[in-house]
Z-matrix of the N, CA and C atoms (Angstrom, degrees):
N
C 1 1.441
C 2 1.530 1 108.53
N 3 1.521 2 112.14 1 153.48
C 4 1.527 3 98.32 2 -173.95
C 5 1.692 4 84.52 3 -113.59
N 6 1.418 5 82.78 4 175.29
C 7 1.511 6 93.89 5 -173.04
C 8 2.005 7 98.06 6 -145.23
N 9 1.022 8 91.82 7 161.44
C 10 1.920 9 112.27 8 163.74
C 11 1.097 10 116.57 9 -103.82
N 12 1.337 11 147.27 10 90.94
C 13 1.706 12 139.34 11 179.29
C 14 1.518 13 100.69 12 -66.08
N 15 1.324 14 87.02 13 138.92
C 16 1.672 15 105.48 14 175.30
C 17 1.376 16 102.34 15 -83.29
N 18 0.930 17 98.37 16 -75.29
C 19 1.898 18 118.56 17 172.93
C 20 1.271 19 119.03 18 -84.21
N 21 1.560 20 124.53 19 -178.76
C 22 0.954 21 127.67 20 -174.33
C 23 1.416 22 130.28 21 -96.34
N 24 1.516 23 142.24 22 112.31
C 25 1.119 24 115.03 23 -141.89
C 26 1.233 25 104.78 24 -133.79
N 27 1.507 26 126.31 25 116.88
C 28 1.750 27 136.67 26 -174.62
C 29 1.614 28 107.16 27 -36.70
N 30 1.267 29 90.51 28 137.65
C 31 1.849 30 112.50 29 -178.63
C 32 1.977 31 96.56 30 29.58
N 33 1.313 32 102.96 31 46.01
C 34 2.087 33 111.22 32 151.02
C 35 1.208 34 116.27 33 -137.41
N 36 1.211 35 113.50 34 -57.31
C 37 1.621 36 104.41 35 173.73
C 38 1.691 37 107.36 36 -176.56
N 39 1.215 38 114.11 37 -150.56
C 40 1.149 39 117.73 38 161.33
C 41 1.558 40 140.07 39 -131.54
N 42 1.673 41 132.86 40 -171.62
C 43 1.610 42 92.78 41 -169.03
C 44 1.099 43 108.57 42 -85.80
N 45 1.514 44 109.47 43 174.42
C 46 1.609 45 126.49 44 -167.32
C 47 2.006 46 107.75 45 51.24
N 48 1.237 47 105.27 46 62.16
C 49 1.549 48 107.70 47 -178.57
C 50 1.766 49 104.53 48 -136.97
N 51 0.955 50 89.20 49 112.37
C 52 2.031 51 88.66 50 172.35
C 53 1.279 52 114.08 51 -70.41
N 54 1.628 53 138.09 52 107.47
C 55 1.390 54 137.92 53 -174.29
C 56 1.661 55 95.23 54 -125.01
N 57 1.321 56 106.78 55 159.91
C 58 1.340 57 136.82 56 -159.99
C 59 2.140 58 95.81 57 -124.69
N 60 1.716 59 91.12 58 110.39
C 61 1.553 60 101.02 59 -162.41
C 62 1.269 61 81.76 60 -151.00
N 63 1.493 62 100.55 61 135.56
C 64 1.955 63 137.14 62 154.68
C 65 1.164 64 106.03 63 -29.78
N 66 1.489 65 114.87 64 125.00
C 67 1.420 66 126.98 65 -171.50
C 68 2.131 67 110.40 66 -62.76
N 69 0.992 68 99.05 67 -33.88
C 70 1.341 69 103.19 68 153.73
C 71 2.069 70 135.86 69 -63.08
N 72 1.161 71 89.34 70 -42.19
C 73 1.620 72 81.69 71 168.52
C 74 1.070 73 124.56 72 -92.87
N 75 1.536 74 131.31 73 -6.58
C 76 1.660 75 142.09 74 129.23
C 77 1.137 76 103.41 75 -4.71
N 78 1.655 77 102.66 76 -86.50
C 79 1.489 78 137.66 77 -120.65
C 80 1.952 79 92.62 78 -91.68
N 81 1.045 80 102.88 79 -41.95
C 82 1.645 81 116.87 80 -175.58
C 83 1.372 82 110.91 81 -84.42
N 84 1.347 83 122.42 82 -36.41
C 85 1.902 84 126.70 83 -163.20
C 86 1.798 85 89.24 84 -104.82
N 87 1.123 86 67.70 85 -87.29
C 88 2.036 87 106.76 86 -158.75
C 89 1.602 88 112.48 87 -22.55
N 90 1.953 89 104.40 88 -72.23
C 91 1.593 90 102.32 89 -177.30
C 92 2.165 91 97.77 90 -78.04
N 93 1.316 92 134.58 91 -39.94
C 94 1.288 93 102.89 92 -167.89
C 95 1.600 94 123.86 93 -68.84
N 96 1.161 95 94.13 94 -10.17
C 97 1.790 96 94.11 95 164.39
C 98 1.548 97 124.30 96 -120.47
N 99 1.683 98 94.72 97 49.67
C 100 1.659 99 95.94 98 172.63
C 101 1.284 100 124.28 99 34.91
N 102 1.726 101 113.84 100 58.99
C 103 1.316 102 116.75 101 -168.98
C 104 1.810 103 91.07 102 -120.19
N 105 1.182 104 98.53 103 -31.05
C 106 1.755 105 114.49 104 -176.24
C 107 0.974 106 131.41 105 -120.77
N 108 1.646 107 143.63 106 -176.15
C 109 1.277 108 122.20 107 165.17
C 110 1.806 109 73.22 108 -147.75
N 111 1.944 110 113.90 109 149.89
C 112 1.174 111 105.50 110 155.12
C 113 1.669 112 129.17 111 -59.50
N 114 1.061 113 115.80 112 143.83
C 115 1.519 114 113.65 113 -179.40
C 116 1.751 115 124.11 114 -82.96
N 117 1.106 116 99.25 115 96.67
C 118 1.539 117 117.05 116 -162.37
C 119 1.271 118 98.97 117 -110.56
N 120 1.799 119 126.12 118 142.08
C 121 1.341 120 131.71 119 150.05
C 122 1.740 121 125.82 120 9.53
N 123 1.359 122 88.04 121 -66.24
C 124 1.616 123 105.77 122 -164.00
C 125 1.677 124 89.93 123 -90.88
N 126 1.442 125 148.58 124 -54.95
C 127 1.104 126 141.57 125 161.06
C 128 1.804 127 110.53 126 -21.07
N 129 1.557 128 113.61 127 -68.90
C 130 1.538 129 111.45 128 175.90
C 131 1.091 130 129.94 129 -53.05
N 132 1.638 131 129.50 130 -21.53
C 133 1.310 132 146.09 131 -164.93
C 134 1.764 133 94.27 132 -86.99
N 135 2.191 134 106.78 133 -60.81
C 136 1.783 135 79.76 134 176.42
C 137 1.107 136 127.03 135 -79.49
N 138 1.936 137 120.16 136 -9.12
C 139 1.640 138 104.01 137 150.46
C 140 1.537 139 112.74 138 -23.68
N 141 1.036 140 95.55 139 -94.26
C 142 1.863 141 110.54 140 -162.50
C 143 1.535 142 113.47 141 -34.10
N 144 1.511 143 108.77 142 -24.44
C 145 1.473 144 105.18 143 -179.85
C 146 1.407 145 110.27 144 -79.13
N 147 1.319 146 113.06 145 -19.74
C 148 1.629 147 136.97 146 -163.02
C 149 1.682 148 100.41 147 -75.79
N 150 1.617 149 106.35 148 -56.06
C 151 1.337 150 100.30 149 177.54
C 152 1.547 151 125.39 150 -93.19
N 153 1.521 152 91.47 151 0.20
C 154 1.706 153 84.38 152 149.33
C 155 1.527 154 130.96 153 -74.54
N 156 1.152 155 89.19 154 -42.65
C 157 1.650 156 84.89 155 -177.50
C 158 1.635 157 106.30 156 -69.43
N 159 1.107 158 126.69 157 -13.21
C 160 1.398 159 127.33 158 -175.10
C 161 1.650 160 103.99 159 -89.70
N 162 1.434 161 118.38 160 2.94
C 163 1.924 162 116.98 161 -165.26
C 164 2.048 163 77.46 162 -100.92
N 165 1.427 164 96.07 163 -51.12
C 166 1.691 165 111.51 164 -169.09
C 167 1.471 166 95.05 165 -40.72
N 168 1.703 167 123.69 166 -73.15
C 169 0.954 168 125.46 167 -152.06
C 170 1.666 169 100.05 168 -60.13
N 171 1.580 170 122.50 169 -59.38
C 172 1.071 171 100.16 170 167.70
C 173 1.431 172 149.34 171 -24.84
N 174 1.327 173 116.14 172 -58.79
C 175 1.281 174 133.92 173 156.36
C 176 1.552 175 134.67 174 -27.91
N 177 2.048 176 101.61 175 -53.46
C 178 1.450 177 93.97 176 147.63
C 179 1.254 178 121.90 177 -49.13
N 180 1.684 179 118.28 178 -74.36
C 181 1.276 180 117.37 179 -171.53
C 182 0.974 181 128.22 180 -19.94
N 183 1.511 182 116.85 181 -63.57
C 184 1.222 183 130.17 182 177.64
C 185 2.053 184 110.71 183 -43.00
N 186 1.174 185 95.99 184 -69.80
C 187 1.886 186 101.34 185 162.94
C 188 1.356 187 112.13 186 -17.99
N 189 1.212 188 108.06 187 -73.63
C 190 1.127 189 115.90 188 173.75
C 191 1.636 190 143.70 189 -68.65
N 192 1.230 191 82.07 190 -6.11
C 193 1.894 192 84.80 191 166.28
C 194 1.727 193 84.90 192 -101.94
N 195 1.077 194 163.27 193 -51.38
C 196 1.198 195 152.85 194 -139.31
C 197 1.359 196 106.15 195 -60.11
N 198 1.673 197 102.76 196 -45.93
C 199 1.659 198 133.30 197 -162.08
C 200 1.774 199 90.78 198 -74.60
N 201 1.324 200 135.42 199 -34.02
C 202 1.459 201 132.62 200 175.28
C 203 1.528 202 115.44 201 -83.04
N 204 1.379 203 107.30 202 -32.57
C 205 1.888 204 113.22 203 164.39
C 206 1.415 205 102.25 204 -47.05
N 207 1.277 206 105.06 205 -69.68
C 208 1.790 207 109.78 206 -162.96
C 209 1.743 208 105.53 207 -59.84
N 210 1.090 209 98.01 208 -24.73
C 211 1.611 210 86.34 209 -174.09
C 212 1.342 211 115.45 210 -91.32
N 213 1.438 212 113.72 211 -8.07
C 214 1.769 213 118.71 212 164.78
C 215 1.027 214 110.50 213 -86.10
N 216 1.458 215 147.00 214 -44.20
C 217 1.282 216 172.54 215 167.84
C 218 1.849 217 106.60 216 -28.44
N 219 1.417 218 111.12 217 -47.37
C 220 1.395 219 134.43 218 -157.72
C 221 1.808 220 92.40 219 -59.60
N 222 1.297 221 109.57 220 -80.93
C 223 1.092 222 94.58 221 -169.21
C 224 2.028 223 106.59 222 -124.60
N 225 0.971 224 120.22 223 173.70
C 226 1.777 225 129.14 224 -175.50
C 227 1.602 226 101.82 225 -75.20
N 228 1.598 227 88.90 226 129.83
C 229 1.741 228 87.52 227 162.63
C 230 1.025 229 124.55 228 -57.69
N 231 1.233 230 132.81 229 172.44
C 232 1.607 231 129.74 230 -173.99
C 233 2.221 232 91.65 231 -127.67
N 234 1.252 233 99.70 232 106.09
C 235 1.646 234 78.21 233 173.64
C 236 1.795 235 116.18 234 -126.05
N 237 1.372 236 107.77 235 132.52
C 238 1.490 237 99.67 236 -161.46
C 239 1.751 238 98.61 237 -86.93
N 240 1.280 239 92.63 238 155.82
C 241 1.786 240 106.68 239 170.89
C 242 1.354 241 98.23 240 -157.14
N 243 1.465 242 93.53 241 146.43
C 244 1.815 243 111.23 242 172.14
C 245 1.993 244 103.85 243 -72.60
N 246 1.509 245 101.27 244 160.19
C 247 1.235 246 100.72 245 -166.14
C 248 1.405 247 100.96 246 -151.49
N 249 1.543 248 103.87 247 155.43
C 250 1.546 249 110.62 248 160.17
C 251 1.643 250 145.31 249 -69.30
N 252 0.586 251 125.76 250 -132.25
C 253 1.958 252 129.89 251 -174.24
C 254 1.832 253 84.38 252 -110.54
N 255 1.714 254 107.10 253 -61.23
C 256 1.462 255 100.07 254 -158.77
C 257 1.956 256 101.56 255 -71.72
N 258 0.885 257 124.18 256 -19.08
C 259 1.782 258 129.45 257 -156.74
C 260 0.749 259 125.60 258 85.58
N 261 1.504 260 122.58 259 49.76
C 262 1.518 261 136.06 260 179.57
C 263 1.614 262 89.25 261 -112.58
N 264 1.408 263 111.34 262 153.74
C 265 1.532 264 119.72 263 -179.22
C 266 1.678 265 118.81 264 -85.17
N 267 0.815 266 114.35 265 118.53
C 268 1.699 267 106.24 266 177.28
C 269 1.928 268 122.68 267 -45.36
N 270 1.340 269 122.18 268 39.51
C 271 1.522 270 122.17 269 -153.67
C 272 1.557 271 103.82 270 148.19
N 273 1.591 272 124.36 271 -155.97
C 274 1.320 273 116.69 272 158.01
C 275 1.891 274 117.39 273 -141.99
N 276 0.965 275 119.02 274 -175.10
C 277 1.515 276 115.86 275 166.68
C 278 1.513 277 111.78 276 -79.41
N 279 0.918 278 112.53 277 129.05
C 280 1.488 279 134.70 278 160.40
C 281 1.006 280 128.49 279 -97.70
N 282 1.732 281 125.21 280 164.36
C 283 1.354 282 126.62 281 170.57
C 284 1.760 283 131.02 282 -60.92
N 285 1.438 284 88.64 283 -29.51
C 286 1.403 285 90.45 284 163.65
C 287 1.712 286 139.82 285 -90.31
N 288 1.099 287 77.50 286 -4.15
C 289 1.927 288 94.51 287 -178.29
C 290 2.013 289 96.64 288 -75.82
N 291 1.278 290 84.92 289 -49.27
C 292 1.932 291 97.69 290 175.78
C 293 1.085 292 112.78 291 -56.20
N 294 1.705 293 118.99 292 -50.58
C 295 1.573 294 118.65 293 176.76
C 296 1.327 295 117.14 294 -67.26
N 297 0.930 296 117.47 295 -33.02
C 298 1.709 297 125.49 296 157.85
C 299 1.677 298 132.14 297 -48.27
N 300 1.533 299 99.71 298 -43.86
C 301 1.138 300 111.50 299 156.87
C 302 1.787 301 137.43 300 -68.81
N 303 1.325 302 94.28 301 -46.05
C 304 1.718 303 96.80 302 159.49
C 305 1.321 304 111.73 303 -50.00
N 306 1.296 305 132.67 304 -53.83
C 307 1.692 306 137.84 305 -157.17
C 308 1.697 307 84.29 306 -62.01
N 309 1.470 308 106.27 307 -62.17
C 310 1.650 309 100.09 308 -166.39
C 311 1.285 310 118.39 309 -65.53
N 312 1.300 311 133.11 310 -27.70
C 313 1.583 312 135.42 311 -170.86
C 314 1.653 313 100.84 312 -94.70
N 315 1.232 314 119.88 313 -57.18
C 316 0.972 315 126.58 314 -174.14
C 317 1.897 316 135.27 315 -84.31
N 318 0.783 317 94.20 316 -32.54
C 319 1.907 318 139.10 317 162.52
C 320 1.812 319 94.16 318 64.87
N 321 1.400 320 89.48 319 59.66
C 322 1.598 321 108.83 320 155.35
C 323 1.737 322 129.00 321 -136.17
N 324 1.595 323 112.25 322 123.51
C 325 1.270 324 105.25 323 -171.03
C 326 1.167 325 117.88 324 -94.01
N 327 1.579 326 112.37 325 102.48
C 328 1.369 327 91.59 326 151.20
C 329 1.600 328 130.20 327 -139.22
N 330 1.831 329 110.06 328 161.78
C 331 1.587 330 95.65 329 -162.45
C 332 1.240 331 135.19 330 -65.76
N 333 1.117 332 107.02 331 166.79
C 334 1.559 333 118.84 332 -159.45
C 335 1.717 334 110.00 333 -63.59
N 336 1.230 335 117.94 334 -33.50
C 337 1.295 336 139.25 335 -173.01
C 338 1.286 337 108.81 336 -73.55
N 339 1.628 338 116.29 337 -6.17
C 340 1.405 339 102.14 338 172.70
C 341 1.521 340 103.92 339 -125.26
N 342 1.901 341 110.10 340 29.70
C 343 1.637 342 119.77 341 164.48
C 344 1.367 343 98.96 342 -90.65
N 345 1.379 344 104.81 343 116.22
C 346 1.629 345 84.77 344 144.57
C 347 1.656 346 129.29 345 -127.24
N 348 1.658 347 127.89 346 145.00
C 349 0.691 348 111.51 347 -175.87
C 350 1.423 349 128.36 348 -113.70
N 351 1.531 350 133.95 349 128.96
C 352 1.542 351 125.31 350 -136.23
C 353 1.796 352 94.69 351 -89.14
N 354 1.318 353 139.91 352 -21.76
C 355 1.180 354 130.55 353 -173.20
C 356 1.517 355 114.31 354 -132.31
N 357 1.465 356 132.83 355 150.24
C 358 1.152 357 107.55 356 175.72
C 359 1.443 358 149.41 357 -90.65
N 360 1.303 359 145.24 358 117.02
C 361 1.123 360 129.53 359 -133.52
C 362 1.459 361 100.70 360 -107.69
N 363 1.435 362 101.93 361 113.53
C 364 1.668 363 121.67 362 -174.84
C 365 1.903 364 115.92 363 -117.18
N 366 1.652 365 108.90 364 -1.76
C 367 1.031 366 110.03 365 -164.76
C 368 1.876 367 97.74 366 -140.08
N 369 1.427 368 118.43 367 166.79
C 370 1.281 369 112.63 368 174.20
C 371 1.239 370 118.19 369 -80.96
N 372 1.015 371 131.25 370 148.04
C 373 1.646 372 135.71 371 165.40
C 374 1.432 373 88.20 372 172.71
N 375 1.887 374 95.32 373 -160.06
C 376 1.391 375 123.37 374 -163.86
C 377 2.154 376 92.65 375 -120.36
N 378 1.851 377 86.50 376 118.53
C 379 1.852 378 94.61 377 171.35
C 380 1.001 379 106.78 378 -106.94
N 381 1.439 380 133.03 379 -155.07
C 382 1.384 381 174.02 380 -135.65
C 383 1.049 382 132.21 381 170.27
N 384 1.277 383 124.57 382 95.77
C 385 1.437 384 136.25 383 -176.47
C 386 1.848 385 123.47 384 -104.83
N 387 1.387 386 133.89 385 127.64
C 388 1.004 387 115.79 386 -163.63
C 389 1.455 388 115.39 387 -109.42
N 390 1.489 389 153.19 388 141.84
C 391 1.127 390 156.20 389 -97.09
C 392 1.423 391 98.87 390 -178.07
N 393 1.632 392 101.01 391 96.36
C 394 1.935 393 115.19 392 -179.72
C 395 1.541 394 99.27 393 -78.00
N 396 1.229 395 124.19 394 106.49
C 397 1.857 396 114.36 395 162.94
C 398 1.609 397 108.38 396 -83.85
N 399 1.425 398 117.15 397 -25.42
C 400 1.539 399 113.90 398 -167.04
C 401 0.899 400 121.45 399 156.72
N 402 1.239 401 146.98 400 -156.34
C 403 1.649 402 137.92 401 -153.18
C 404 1.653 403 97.24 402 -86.16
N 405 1.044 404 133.76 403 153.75
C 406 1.439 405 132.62 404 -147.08
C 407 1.600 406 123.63 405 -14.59
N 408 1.028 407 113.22 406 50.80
C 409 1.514 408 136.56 407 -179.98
C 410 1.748 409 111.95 408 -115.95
N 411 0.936 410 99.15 409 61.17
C 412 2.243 411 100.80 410 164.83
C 413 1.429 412 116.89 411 -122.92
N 414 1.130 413 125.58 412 156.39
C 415 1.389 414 143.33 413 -154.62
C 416 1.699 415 96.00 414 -150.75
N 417 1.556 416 105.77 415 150.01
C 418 1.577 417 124.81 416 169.24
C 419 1.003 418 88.96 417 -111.70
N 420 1.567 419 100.73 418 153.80
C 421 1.858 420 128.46 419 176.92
C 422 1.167 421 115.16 420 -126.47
N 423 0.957 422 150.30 421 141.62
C 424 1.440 423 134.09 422 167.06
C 425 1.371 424 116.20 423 -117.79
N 426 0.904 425 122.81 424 113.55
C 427 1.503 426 146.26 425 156.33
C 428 1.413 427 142.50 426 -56.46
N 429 1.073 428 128.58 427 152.89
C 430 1.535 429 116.83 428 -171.43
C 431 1.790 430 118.74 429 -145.25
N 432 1.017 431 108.74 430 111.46
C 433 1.898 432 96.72 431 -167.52
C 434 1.307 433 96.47 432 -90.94
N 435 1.457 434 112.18 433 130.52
C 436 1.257 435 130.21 434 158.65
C 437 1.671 436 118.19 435 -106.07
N 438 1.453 437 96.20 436 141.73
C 439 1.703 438 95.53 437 155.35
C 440 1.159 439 132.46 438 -53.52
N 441 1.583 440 136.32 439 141.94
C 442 1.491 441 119.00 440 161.08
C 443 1.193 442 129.21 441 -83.89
């Protein structure tokens, strides 16, 4: 029997996937706990409408993270820290000092938990910080510590 997974279902498939399952584990698992729906005519038709609108939505997204790459990309954050005699920073840069800085330079929020930064920055210069948007969705930033 074929089926439509609603959800996602260990060692069967995943959602919105047409799999081919024993008329018994359908009938017993699958449809009484809203895991499946049988795959009927009119079932396949709002599939397809289902993952259209899900290619669309992608598609914005995608647009739209491209349109936030280029606009971080453009020019270096500017981030201030207090400092010593030699130019070592009193503390270090963090993810949130950066996320803070995008909102203000750039006037886009996003959280800190999806900065990450690969080395630690204890001294002035120019870093690189990398920026999780979502499932193969990351971006580099580059940054810049200034004195205040």
């Amino acid at each position: 029997m074929d089926v439509i997974l609603i959800q996602d279902v260990d060692n069967l498939g995943a959602k919105n996937e047409v799999v081919k399952v024993k008329n018994g584990y359908a009938r017993n698992f699958l449809l009484p706990r809203q895991l499946a729906v049988e795959s009927s005519p009119s079932n396949r038709k709002q599939l397809e409408e289902r993952m259209k609108q899900v290619k669309k939505k992608e598609e914005k997204m995608l647009a739209e993270f491209n349109s936030v790459v280029a606009k971080l990309k453009e020019t270096a954050l500017k981030i201030g820290a207090k400092t010593g005699t030699s130019g070592k920073i009193f503390g270090s840069v963090t993810s949130l000092q950066i996320s803070r800085a995008i909102r203000e330079q750039k006037g886009y929020d996003i959280d800190r938990r999806k900065i990450t930064i690969p080395e630690d920055v204890k001294e002035l210069g120019t870093y690189k910080a990398s920026i999780d948007f979502g499932p193969g969705q990351s971006a580099e930033v580059e940054f810049e510590v200034v004195a205040e």
